[in-house]
C-alpha positions in Angstrom: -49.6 -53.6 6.5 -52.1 -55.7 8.1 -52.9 -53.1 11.3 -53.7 -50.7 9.2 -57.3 -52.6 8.3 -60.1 -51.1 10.4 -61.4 -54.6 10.5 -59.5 -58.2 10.6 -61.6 -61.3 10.1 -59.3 -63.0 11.7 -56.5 -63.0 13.8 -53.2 -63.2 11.8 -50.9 -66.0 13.0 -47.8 -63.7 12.5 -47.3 -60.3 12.4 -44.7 -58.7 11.4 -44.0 -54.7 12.4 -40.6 -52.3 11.1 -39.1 -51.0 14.0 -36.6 -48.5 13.0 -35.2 -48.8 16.4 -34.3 -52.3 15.8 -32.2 -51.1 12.8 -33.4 -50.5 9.0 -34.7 -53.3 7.5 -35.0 -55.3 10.7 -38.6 -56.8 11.3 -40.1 -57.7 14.9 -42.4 -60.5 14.6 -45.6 -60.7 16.9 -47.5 -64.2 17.7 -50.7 -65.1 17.8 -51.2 -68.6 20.3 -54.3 -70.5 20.5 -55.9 -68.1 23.2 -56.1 -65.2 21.5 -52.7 -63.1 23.3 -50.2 -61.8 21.4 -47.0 -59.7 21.6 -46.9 -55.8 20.5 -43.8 -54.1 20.8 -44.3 -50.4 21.1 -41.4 -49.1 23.2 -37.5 -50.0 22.3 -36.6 -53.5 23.8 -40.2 -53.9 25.4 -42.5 -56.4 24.9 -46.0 -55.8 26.3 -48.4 -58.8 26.1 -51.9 -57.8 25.5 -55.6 -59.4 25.3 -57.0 -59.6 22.0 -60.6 -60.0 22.2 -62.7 -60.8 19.0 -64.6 -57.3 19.0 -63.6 -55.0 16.0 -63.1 -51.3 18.6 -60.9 -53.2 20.7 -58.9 -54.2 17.3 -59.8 -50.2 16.1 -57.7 -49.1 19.6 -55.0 -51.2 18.2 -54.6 -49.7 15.1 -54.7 -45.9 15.8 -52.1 -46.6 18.3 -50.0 -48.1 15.6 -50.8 -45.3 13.4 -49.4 -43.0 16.2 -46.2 -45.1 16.4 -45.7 -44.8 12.5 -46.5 -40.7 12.6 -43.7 -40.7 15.5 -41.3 -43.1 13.3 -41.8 -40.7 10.2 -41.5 -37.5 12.4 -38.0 -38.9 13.4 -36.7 -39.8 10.2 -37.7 -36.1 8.3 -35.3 -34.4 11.2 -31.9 -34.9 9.9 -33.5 -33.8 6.2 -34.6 -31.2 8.2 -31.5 -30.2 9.8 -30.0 -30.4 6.5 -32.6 -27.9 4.4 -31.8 -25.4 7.8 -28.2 -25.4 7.1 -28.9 -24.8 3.4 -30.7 -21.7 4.4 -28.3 -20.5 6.8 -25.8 -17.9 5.6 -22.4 -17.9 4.3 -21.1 -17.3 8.1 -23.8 -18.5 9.9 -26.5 -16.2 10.2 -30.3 -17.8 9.6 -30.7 -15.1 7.0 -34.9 -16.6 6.8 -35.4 -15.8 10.3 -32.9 -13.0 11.4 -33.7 -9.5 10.7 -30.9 -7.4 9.7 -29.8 -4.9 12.8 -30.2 -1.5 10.9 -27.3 0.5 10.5 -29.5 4.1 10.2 -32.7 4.0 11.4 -35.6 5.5 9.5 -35.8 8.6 11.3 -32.2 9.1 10.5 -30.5 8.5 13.8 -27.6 6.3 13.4 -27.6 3.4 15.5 -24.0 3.2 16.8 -22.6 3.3 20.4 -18.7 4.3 21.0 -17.6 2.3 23.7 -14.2 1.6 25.6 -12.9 5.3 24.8 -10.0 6.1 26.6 -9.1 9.2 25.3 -12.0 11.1 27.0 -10.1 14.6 27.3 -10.6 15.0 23.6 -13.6 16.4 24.3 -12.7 19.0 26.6 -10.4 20.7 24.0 -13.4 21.0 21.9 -15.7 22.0 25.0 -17.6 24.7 22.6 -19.1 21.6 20.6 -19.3 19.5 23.3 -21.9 21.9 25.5 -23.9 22.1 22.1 -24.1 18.4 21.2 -25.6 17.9 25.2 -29.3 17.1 25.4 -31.3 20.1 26.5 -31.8 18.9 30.1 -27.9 18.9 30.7 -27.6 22.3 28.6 -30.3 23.7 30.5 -28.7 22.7 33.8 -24.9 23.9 32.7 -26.4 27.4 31.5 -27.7 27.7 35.2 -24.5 26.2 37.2 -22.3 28.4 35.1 -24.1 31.7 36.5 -24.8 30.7 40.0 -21.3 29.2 40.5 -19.6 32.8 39.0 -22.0 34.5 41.9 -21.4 32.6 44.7 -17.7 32.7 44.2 -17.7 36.3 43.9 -20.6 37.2 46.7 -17.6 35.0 48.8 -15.1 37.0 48.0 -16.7 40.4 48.7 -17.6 38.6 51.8 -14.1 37.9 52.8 -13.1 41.4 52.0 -15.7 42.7 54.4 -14.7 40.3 56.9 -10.9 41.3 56.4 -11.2 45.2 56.8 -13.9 44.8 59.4 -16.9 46.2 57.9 -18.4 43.7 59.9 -17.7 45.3 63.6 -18.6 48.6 62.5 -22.4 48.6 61.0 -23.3 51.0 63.7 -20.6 53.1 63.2 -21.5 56.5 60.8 -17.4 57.5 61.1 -16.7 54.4 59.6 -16.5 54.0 55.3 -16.8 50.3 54.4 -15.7 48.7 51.2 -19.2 49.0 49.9 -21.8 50.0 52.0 -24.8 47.9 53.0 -23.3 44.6 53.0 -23.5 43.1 56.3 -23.9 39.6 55.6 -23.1 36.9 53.2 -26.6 37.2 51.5 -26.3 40.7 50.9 -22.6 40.2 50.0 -24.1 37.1 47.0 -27.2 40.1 45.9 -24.2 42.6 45.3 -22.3 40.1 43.3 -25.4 39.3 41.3 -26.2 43.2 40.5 -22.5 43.6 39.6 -22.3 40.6 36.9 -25.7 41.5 35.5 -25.4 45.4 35.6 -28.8 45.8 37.9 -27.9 48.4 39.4 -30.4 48.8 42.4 -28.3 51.7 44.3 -29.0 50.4 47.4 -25.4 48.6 47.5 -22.5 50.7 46.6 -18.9 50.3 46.1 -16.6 53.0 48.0 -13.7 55.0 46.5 -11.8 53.9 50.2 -11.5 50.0 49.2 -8.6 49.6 46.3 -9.0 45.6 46.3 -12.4 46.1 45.4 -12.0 48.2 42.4 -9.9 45.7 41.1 -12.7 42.8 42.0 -15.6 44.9 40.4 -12.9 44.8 37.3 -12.3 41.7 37.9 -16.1 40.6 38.0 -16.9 42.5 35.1 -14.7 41.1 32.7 -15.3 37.2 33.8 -19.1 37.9 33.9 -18.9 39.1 30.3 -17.1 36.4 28.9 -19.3 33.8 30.7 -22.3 35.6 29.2 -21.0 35.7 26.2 -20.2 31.8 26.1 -23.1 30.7 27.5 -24.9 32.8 25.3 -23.7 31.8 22.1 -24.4 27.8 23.0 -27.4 28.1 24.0 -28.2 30.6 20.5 -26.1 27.6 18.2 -28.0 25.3 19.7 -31.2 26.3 19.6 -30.8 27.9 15.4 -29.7 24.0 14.7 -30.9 22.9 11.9 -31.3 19.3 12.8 -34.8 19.8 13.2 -35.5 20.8 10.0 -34.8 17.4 8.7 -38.0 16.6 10.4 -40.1 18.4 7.3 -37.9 16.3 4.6 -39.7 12.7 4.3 -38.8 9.6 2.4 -40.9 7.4 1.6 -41.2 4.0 3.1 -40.7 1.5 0.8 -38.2 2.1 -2.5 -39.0 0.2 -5.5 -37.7 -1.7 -8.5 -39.1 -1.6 -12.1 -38.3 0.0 -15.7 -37.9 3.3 -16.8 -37.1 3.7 -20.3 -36.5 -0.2 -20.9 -34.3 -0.3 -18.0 -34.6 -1.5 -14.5 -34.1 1.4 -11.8 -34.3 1.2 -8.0 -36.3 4.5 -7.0 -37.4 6.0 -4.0 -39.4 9.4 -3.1 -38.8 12.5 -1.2 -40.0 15.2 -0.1 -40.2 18.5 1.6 -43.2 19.4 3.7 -42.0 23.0 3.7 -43.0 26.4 1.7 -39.6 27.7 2.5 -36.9 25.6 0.4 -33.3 23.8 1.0 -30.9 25.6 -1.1 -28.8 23.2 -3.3 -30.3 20.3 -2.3 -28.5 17.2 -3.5 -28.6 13.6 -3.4 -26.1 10.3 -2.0 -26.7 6.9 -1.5 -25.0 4.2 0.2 -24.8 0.7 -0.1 -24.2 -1.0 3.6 -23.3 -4.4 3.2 -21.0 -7.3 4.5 -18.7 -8.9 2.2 -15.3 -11.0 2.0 -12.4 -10.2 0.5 -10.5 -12.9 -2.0 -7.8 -12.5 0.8 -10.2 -13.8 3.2 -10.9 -10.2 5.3 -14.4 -10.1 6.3 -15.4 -6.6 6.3 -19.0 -6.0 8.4 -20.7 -2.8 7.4 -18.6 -2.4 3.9 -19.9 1.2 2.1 -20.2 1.2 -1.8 -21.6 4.2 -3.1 -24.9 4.1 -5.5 -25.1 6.6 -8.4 -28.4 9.0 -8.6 -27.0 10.5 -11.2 -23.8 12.5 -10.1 -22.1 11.8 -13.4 -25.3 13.6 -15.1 -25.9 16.2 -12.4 -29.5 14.8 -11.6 -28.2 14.6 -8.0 -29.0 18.2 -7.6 -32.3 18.6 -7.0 -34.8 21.6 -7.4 -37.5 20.2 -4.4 -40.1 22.6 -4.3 -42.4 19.6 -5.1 -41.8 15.2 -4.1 -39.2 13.5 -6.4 -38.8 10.2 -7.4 -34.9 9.5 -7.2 -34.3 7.0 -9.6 -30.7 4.5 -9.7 -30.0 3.2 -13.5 -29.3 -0.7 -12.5 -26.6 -0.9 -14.7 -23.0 -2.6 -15.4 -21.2 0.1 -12.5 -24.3 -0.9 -10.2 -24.1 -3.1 -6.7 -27.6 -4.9 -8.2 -26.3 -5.3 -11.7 -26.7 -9.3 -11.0 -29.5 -9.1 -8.4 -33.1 -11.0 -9.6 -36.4 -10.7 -7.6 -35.8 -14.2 -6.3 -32.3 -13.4 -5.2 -33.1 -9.9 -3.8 -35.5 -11.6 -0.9 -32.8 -13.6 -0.1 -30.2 -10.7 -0.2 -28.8 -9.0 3.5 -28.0 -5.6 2.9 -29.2 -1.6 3.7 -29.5 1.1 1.7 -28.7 4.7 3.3 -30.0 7.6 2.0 -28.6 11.2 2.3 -30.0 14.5 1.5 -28.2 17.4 2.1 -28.7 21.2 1.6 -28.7 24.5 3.1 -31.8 25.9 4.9 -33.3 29.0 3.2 -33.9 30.9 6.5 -31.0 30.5 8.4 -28.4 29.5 5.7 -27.0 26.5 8.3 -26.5 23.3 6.2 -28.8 20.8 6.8 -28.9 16.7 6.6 -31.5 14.4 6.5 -31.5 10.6 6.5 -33.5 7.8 6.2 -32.8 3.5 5.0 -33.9 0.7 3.0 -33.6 -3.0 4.5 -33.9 -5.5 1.5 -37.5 -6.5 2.6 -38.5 -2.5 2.4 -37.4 -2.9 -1.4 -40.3 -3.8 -3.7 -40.0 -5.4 -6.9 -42.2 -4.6 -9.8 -43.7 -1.7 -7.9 -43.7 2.1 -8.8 -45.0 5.5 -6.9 -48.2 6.4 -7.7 -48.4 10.5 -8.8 -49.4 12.9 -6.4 -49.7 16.0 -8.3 -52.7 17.3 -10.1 -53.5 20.8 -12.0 -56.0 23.0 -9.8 -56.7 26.5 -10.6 -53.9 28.9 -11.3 -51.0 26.2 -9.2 -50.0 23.0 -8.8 -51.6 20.5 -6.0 -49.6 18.4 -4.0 -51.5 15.0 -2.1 -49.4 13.7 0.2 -52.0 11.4 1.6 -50.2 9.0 -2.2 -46.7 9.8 -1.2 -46.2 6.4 0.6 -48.4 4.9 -2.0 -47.0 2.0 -4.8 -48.8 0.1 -7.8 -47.6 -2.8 -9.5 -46.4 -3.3 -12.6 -45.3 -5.3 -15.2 -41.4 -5.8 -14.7 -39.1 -8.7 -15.4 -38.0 -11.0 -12.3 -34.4 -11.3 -13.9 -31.4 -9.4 -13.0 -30.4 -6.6 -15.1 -27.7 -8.3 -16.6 -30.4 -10.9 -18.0 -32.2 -8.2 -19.4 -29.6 -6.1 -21.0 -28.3 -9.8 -22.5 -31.6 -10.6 -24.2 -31.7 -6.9 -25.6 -28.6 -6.9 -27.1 -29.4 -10.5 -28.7 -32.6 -8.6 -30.1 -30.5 -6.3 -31.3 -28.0 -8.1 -32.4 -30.5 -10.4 -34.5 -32.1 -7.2 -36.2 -29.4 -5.3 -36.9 -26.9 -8.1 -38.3 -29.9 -9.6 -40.2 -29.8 -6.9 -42.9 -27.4 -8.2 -45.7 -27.6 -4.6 -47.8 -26.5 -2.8 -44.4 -23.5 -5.2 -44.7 -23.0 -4.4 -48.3 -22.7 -0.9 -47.6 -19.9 -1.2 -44.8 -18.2 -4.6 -45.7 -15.7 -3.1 -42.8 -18.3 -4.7 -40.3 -17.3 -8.4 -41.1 -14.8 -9.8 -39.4 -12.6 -10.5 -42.2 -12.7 -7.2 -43.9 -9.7 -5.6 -42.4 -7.7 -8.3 -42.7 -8.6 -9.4 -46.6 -10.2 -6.0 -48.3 -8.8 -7.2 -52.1 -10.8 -10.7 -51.6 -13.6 -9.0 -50.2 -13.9 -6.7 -52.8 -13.9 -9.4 -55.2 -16.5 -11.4 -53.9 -18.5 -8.3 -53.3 -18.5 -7.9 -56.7 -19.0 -11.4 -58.1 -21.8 -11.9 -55.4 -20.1 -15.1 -53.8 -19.4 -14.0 -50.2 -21.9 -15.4 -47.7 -22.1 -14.0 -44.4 -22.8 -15.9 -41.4 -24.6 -13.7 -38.7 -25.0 -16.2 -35.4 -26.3 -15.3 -31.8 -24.3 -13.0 -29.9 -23.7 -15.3 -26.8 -23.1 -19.0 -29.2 -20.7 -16.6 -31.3 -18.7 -15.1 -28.1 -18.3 -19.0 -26.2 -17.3 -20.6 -29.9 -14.9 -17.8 -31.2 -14.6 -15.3 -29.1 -15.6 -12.3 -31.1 -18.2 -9.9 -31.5 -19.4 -7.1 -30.4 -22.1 -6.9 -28.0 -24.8 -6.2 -30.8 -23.5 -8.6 -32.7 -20.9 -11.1 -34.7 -20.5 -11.4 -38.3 -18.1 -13.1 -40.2 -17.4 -14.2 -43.7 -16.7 -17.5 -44.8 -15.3 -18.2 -48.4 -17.7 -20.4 -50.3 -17.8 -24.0 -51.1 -16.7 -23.4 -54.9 -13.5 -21.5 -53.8 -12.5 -23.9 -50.9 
């Protein structure tokens, strides 16, 4: 265009400008007259008329702020291609999967991170009052555990109060003729410090209960009794709570990251734990959960749907001896949730992986649970653990300082379907390839069951030919074949 020269000779006798808000394609002429003044347009529907002197800066002004104009023009065209490449990235049901980060279902210290709200039915969890004092923080334990025993002696220091008051123990403190319900209780403090040596079986002397005062025989029973069973409820939630064994999940660590790579020629999603402990969790074992959203075919959108991940229940390796870190490994197979998953479709992926370890504690013998997750960014292809044990002198040493620690290595970025694919075509190809292997079982062809007497014949006159194709070209043209393979055999030219 001719404003884009740093220098004109000349002034041009028209110029012409696109204006896309004139319409695509639509041109806005500016003239030049015989004095040197021409017409700029640079606002819509505006026409400003401006001075052009000979100099070249003046002329320099002018075109930088056309070059603005055309960076502005430009900037406005790329934003509906921009809208567009947003919506592409957006999710299935709208989520900006790119820039959201997934609201984790357990956290990494284990605590779940769900809130019960609008529950009606709140006298559920007086029938279970037992668990209900024991699940309380310690602050509200703490301040139960004291309520429970001051509110027991106030009521009673009240009542032997009232009784003193009733038989009128009260008027006669002076009196040595008089016997009073229990002697040296002439006020409501002295009355609560008898209740309090009654419940607790003090025992100071100095306050005792007379054989002259029936009703209070049967309080002192009375008192007895309830103070026992407090104590003995009280007692028992403070003991439960404090043996819990929740806190022993705070010695079992995961590690942060889990990882994807081979083992034994096949891709396994692995993570590490550990127990920081000399005393061990008695039959430790392992689960794994898959928390994802998906749809059903019936259109039911299910948000936090569970599918279970094998660490090897069907083999037993879910049990685990931890006296030292383990790597728990997944076998990505055909039964697995990432059977289809690639590198390039796992950082695009929206889901959480909980982990569960579970096992008795050696000491107490009180099952105990530990937790931890894996977002999809905390999943790290082609990575694996780097070792943490080494041989010392007489036992076995364990660095923890490498138990958060990853390497990479050399691993596929296909899904483990790909892989398994391309080795079975490999195998396939190898195998199949072997005309004498075919000679000795003729029952692998195809045809073999179905003609054995032709078969046999052309064994023996040498004019079978079999026909050993790829495994996937053989499955999409006929539709049979095994997965290492397809053979079939094909009457020759001569006989047809």
């Amino acid at each position: 265009m001719a404003l884009e020269d740093s220098v004109f000779p000349s002034l041009p006798e028209s110029l012409s400008l696109p204006v896309e808000e004139k319409g695509e394609g639509d041109d806005v002429e500016v003239a030049a007259d015989a004095t040197g003044v021409f017409n700029l347009s640079e606002e819509l529907g505006q026409i400003v008329t401006t001075e052009t002197p000979s100099t070249p800066p003046l002329l320099a002004k002018v075109n930088r702020s056309f070059q603005a104009k055309l960076a502005e023009r430009n900037a406005q065209a790329n934003e509906p291609r921009k809208k567009v490449v947003q919506e592409k990235e957006r999710g299935r049901f709208g989520w900006a999967r790119a820039r959201r980060k997934r609201q984790r279902y357990v956290e990494k210290n284990g605590r779940c991170n769900v809130s019960h709200g609008n529950m009606r039915e709140t006298y559920r969890y007086l029938t279970d009052i037992f668990t209900t004092l024991v699940d309380l923080n310690w602050r509200s334990s703490l301040f139960v555990f004291v309520m429970a025993y001051a509110v027991t002696w106030l009521f009673f220091g009240a009542i032997w109060y009232l009784i003193a008051y009733l038989r009128g123990d009260l008027d006669h403190l002076g009196d040595e003729t008089w016997t009073p319900c229990v002697h040296n209780v002439n006020s409501f403090i002295s009355a609560f410090l008898f209740s309090i040596e009654t419940e607790t079986t003090i025992g100071y002397g100095h306050r005792v209960i007379t054989d002259k005062c029936p009703v209070g025989t049967m309080l002192l029973l009375l008192q007895a009794i309830l103070g026992s069973m407090v104590n003995a409820f009280m007692v028992g939630c403070m003991f439960v709570k404090i043996s819990q064994p929740n806190k022993r999940a705070e010695t079992l660590v995961f590690s942060k990251h889990a990882v994807i790579s081979l083992r034994d020629d096949k891709l396994c999603l692995m993570f590490r734990v550990g127990d920081l402990r000399s005393s061990h969790i008695v039959g430790a074992n392992m689960r794994a959960k898959l928390i994802k959203s998906k749809q059903t075919q019936e259109g039911e959108f299910i948000p936090l749907d569970q599918t279970d991940i094998s660490v090897g229940f069907e083999t037993g390796d879910d049990r685990l001896f931890l006296v030292s870190p383990l790597v728990i490994s997944h076998e990505i197979d055909s039964n697995s949730p990432f059977w289809d998953m690639s590198q390039s479709q796992l950082q695009k992926e929206d889901f959480e992986i909980v982990v569960i370890l579970e096992g008795m504690v050696e000491a107490t013998g009180m099952t105990c649970q530990a937790r931890s997750s894996y977002l999809a960014d905390e999943v790290m292809w082609g990575h694996r653990f780097s070792p943490m044990m080494l041989l010392a002198e007489g036992f076995f040493d364990i660095d923890y300082g490498a138990f958060h620690h990853t390497f990479e290595v050399t691993t596929p970025s296909c899904s483990a379907r790909d892989i398994s694919l391309a080795a079975a075509r490999l195998d396939a190809h190898l195998y199949w390839s072997i005309s004498s292997r075919l000679d000795e079982e003729p029952t692998l062809t195809n045809e073999a069951s179905r003609q054995p007497d032709s078969v046999s014949a052309n064994s023996k006159a040498g004019e079978p030919t079999f026909i050993v194709g790829e495994m996937t070209d053989i499955q999409e043209q006929t539709g049979q074949g095994e997965l290492n393979g397809s053979v079939a055999t094909v009457q020759s030219e001569s006989e047809a």
